[in-house]
Backbone bond lengths (Angstrom), bond angles and torsions (degrees), N, CA, C in turn:
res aa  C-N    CA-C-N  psi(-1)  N-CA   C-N-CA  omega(-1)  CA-C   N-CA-C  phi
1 X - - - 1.466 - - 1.526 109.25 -
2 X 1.430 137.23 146.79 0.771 152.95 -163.07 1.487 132.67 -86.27
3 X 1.218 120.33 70.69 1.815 122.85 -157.91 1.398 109.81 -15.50
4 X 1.430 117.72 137.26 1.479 119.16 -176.85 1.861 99.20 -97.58
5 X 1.515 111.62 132.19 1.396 95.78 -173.93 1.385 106.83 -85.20
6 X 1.673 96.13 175.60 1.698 118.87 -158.10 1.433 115.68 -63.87
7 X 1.495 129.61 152.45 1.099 122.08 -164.86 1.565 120.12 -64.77
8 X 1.396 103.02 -33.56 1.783 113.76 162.26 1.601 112.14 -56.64
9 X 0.998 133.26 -18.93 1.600 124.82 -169.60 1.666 88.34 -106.94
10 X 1.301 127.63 -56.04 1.757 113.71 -178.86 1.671 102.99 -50.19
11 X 1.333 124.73 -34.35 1.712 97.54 -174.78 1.534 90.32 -80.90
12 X 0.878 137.38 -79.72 1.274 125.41 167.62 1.749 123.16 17.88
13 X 1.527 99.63 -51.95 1.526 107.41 -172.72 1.302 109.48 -88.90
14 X 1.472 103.68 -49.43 2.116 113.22 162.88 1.659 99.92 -28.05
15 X 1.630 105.90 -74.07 1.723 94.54 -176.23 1.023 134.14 -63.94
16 X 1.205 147.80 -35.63 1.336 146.56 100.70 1.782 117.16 45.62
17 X 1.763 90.97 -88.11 1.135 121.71 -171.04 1.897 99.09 -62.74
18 X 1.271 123.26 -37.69 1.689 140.33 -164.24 1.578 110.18 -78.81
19 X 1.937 101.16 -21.65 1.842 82.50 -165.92 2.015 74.33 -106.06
20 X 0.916 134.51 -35.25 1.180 141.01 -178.55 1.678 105.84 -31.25
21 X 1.352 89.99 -71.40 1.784 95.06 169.73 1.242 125.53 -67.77
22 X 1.141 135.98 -5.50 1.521 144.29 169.13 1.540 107.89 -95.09
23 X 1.856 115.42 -13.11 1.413 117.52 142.79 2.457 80.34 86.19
24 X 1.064 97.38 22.48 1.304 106.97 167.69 1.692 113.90 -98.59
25 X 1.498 112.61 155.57 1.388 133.53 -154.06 2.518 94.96 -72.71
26 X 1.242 100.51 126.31 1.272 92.51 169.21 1.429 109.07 -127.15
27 X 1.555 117.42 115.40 1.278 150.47 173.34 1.045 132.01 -96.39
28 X 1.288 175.81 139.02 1.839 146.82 133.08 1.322 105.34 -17.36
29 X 1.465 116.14 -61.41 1.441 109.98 -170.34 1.667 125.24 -49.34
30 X 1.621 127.55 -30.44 1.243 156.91 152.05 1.272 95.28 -35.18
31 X 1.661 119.23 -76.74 2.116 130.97 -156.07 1.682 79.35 -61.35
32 X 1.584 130.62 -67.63 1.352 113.99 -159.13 1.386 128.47 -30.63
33 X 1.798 105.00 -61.31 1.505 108.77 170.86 1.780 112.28 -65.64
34 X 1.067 118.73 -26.02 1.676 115.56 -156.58 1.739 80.96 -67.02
35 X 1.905 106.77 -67.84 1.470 119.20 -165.71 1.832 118.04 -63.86
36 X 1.475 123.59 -7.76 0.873 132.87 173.85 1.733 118.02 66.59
37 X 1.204 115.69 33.84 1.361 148.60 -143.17 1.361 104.16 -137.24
38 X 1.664 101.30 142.72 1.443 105.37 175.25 1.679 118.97 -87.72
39 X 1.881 100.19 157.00 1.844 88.37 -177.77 1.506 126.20 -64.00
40 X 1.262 98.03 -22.13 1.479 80.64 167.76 1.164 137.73 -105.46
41 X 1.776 126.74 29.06 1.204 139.73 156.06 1.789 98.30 -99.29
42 X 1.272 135.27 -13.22 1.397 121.01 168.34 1.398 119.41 -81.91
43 X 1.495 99.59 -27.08 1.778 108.13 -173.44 1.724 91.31 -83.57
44 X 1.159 123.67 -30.00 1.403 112.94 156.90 1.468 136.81 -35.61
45 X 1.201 92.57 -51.11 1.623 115.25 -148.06 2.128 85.23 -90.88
46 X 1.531 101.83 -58.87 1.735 91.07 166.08 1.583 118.63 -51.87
47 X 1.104 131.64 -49.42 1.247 124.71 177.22 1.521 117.95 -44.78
48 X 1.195 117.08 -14.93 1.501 118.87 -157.58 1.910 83.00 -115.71
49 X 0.846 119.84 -36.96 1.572 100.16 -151.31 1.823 81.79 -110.04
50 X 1.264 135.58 21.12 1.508 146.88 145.74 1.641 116.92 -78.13
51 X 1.686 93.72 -37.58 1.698 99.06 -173.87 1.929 85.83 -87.79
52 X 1.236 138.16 -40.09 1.257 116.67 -160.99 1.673 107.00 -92.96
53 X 1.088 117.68 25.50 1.766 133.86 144.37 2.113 94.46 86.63
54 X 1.131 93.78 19.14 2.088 103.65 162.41 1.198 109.17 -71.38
55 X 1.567 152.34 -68.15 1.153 150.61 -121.18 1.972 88.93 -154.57
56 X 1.619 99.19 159.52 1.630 127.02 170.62 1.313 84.00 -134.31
57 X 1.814 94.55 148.05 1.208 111.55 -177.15 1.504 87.36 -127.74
58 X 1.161 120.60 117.43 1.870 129.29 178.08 1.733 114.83 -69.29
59 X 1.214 106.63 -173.59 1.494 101.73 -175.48 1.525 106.26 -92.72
60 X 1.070 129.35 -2.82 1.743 140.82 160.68 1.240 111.53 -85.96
61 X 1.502 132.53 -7.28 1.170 128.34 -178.19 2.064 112.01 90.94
62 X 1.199 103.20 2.42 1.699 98.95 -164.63 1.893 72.10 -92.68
63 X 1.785 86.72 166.82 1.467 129.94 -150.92 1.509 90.91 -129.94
64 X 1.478 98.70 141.71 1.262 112.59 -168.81 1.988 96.85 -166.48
65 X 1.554 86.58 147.57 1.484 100.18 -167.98 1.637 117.75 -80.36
66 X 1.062 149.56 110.41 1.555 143.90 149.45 1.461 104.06 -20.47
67 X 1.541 103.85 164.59 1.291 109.30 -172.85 2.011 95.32 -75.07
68 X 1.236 94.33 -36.93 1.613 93.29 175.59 1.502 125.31 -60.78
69 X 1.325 92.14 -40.11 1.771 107.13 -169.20 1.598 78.99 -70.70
70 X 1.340 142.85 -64.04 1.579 134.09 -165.75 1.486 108.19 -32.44
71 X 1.767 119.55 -66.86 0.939 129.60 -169.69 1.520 118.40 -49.67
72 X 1.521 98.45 -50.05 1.983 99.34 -175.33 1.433 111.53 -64.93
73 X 1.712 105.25 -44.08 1.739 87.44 161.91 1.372 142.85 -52.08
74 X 1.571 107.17 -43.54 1.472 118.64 -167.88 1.901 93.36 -61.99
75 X 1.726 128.66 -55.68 1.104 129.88 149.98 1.455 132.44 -19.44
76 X 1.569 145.49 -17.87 0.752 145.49 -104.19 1.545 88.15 -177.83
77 X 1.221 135.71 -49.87 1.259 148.76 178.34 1.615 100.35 -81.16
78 X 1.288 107.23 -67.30 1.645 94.27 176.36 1.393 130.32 -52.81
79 X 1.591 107.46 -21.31 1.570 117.10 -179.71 2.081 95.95 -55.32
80 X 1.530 85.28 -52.43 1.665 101.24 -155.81 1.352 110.72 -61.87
81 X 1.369 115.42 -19.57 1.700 135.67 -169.71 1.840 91.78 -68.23
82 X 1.558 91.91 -70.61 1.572 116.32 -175.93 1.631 108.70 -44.02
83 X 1.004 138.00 -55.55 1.477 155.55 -158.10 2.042 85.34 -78.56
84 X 0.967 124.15 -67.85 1.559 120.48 174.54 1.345 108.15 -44.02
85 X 1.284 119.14 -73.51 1.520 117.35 -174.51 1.744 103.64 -43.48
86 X 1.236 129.69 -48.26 1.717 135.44 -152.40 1.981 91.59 -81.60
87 X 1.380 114.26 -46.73 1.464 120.27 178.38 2.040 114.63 -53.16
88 X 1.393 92.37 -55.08 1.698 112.45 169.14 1.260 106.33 -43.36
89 X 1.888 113.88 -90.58 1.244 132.23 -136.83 1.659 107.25 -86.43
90 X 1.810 108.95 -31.44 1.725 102.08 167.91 1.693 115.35 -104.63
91 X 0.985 128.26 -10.97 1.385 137.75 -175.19 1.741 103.66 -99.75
92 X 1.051 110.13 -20.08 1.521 103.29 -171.74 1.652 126.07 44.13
93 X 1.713 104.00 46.85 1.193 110.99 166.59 1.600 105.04 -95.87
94 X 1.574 111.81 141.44 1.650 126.34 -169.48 1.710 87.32 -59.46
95 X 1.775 85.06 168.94 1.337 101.22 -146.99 1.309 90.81 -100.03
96 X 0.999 143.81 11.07 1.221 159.22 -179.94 1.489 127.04 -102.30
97 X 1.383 108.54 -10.97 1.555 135.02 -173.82 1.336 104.74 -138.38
98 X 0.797 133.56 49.93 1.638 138.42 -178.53 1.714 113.73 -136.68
99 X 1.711 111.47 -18.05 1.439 111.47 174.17 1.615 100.32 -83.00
100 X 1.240 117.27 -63.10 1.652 108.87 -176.70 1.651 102.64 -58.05
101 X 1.089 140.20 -39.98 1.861 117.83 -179.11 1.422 92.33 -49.73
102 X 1.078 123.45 -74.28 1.575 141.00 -156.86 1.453 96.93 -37.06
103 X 0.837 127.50 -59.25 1.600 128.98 -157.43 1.788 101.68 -63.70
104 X 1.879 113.96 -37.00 1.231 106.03 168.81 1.410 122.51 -73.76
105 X 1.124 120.52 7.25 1.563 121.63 -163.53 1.959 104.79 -130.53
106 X 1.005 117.00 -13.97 1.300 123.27 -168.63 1.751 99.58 -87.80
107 X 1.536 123.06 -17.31 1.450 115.64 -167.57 1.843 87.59 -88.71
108 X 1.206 120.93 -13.48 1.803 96.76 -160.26 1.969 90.72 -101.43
109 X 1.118 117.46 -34.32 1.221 98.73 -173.47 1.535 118.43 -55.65
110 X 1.824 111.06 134.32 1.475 147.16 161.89 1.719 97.70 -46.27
111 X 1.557 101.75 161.73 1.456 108.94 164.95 1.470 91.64 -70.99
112 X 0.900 135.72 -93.64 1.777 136.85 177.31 1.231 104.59 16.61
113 X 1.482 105.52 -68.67 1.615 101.56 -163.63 1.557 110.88 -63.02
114 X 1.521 121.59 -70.73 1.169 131.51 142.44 1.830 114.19 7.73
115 X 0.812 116.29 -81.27 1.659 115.00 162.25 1.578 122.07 -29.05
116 X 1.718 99.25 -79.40 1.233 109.96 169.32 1.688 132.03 -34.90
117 X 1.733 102.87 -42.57 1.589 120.63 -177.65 1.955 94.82 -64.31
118 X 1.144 98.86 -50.06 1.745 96.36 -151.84 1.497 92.80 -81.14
119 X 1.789 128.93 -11.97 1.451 103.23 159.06 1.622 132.32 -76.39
120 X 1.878 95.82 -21.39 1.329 107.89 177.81 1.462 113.90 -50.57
121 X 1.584 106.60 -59.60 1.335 122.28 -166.55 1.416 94.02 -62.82
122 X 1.379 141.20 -24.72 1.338 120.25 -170.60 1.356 111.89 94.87
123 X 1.097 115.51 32.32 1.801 128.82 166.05 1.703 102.58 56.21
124 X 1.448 98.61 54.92 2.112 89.52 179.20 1.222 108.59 -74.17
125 X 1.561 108.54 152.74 1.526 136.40 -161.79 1.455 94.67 -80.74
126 X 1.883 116.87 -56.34 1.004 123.41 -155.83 1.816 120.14 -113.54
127 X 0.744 137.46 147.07 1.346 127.27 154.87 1.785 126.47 -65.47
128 X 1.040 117.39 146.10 1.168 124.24 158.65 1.670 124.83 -1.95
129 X 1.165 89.70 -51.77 1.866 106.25 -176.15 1.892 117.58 -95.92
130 X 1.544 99.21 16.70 1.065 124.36 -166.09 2.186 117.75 44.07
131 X 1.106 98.54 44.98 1.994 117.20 -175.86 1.913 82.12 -106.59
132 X 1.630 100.75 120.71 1.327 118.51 166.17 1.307 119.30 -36.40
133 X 0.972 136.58 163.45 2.073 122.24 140.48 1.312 110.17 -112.19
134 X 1.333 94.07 148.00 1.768 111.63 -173.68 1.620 109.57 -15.06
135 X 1.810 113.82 125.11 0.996 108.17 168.13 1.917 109.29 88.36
136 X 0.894 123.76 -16.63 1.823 140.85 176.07 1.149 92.86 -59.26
137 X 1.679 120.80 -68.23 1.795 124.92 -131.01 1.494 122.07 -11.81
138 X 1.523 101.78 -43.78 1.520 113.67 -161.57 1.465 98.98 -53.92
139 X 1.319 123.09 -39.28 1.721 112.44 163.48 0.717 139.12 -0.09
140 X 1.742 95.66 -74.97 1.817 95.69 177.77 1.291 128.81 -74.04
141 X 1.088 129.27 168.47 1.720 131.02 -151.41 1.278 92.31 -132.30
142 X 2.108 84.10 123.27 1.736 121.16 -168.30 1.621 94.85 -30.81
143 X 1.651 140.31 -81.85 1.255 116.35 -154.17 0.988 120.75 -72.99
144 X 1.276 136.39 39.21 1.560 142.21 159.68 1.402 114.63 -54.28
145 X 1.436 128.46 113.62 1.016 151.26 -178.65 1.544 131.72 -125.16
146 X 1.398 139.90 136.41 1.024 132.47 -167.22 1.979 121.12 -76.09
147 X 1.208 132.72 141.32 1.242 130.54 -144.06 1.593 89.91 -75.61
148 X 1.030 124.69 -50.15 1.681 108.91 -164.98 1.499 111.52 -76.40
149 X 1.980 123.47 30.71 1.193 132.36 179.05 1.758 85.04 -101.97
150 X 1.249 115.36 -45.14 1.809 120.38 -152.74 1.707 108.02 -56.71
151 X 0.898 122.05 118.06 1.961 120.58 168.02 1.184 100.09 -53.13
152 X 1.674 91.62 147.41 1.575 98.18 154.50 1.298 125.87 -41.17
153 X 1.661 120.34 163.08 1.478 109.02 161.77 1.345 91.31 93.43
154 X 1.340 149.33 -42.02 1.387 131.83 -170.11 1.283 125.18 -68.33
155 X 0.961 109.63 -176.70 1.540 117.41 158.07 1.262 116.69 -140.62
156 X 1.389 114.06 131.30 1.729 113.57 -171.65 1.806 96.67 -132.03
157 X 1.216 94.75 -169.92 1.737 136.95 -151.42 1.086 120.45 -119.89
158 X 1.347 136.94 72.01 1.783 120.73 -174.35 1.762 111.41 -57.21
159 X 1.204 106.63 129.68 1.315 102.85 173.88 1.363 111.91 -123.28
160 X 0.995 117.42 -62.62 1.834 133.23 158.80 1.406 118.76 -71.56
161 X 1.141 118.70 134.11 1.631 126.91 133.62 1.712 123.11 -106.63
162 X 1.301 113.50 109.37 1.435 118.16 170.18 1.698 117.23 -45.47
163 X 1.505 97.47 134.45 1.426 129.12 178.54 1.938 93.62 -27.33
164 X 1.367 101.53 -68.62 1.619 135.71 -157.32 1.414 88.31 -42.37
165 X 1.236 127.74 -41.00 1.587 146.86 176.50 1.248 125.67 -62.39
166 X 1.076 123.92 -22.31 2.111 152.43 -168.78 1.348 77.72 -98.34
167 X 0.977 152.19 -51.57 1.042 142.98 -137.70 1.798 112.69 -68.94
168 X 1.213 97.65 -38.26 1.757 111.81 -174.79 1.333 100.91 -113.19
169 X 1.642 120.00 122.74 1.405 144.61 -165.36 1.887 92.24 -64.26
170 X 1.791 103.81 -61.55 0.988 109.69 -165.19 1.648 124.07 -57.00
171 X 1.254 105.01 -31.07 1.588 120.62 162.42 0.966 117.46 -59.54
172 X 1.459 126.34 -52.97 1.148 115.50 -165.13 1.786 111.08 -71.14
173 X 1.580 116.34 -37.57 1.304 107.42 174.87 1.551 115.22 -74.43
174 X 1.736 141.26 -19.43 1.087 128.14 166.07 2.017 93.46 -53.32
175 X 1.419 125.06 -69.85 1.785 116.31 -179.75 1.866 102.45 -8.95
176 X 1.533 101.36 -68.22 1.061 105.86 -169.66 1.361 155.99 -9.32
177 X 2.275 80.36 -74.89 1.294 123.08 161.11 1.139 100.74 -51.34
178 X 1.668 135.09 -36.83 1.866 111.79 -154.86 1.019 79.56 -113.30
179 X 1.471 151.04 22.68 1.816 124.46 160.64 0.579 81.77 73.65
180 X 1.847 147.16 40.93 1.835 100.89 144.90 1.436 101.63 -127.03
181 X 1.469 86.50 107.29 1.316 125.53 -173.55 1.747 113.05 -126.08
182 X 1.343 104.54 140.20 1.836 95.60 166.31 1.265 135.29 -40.31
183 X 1.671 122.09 93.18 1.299 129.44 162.77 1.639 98.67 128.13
184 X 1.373 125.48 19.87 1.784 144.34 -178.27 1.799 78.93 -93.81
185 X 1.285 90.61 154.34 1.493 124.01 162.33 2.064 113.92 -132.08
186 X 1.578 91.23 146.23 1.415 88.40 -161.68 1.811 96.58 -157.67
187 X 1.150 106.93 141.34 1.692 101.86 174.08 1.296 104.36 -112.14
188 X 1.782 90.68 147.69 1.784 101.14 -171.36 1.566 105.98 -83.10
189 X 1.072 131.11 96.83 1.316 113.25 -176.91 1.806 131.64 -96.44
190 X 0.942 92.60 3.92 2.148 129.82 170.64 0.839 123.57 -149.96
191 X 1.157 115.43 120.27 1.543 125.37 150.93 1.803 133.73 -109.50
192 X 1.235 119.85 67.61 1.025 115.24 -173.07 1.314 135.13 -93.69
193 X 1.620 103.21 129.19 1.520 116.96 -168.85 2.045 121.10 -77.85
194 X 1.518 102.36 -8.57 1.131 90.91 157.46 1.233 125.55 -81.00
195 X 1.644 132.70 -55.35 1.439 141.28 160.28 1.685 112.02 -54.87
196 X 0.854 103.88 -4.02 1.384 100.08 178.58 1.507 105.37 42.67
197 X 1.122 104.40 93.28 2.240 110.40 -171.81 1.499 96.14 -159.35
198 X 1.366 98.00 166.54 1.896 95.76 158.34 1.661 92.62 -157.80
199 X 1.059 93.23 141.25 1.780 116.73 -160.92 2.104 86.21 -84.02
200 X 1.163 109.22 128.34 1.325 120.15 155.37 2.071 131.59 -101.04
201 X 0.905 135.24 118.56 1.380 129.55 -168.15 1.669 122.53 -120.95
202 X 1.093 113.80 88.31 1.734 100.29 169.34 1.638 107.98 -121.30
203 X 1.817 96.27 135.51 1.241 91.86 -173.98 1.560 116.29 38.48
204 X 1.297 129.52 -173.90 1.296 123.23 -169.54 1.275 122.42 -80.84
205 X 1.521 136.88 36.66 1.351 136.70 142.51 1.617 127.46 -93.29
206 X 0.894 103.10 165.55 1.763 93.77 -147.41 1.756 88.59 -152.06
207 X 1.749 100.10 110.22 1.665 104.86 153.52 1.728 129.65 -106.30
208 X 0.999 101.95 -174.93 1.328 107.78 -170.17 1.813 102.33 -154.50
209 X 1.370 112.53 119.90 1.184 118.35 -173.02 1.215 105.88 -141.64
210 X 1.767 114.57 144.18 1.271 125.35 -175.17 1.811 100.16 -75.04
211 X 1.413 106.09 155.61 2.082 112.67 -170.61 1.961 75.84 -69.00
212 X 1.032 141.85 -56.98 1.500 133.22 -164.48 1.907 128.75 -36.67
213 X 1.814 79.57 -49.17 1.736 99.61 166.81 1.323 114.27 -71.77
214 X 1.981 125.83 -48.94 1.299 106.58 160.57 1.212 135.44 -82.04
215 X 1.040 133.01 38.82 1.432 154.63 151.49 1.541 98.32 -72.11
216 X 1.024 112.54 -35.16 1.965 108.86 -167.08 1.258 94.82 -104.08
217 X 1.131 141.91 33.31 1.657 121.91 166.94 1.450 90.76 -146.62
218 X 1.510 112.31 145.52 1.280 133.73 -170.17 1.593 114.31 -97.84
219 X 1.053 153.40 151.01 1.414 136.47 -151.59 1.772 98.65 -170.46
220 X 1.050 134.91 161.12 1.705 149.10 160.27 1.070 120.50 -128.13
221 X 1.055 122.97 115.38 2.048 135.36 -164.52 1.978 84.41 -58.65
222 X 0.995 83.84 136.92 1.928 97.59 159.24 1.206 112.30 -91.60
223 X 1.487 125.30 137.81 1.533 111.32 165.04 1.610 115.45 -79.86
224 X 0.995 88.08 166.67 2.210 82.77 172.24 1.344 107.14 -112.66
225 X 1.253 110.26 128.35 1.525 127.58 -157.44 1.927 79.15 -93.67
């Protein structure tokens, strides 16, 4: 059987695998800030999982997946998808605390289990944070667009929250607090290019988000009937 690699090289491959599909730049300098890690424990950690045939390192320095390194991530991501949705939707842990459990619980599950979980749950498309799992994409719906694209005056659709976004506990539960969450409706009612913000409104709660944060969440204009 085939050594399963170390828990530092699978997050490693998750991120990897996360800016890859978001069609974002992969560097060391990128894993440092993403992994919060110094360069020379990342240029480590690539050197090692370059020699064990995971990652290409190009003549610019960008990072790119092996057909293997592809697979254990794409594997590895769906575990973590699955383990969020099962933590959320049967455990009733907030939705906001379900990326850090997940990440401790996603390295031990078996293919077995893995199987078993995603028949329990009923084969979900999406995670929690509305992010596909391997093989989903078709999910999301063609005019999906990022929130700090939408004009004022609209009304949109949370559908997505970006990975880049899971990342911070505290973010994700302020999302929370304002419902904007996958499948919330909300009107844009500012957008301002000096503060760089965009005013959110439903019924009488009221956000305020930097254009950077809505850049990471995916949204669909509503029409007005």
């Amino acid at each position: 059987m085939k050594e399963r690699s170390s828990v530092v090289v699978e997050e490693y491959l998750q991120v990897i695998y996360s800016l890859l599909s978001n069609n974002k730049p992969v560097k060391a300098v990128n894993l440092v800030k993403w992994l919060k890690s110094s360069p020379s424990t990342v240029h480590a950690t690539l050197s090692r999982m370059s020699r064990d045939g995971l990652i290409l390192i190009g003549g610019k320095k960008e990072i790119s997946l092996t057909d293997d390194g592809f697979l254990q991530a794409e594997t590895l991501t769906r575990r973590h998808r699955l383990v969020e949705t099962f933590l959320c939707d049967t455990l009733g842990i907030s939705w906001h605390e379900v990326h850090a459990h997940a990440h401790v619980l996603e390295h031990g599950l078996t293919p077995l289990i893995e199987e078993k979980l995603a028949e329990f749950l009923g084969f979900p498309k999406v995670c929690p944070h509305g992010t596909p799992l391997p093989g989903e994409d078709s999910h999301l719906p063609n005019d999906l667009v990022s929130l700090d694209s939408v004009e004022a005056g609209s009304k949109i659709q949370i559908v997505i929250i970006d990975k880049s976004l899971e990342e911070s506990a505290k973010l994700l539960k302020f999302l929370q607090e304002k419902n904007i969450v996958p499948g919330q409706q909300h009107y844009v009612t500012e957008k301002m290019d000096v503060t760089k913000t965009i005013i959110l409104e439903t019924g009488e709660e009221t956000a305020i988000l930097t254009f950077d944060i809505a850049a990471e969440i995916g949204v669909i204009v509503v029409p007005e009937t």
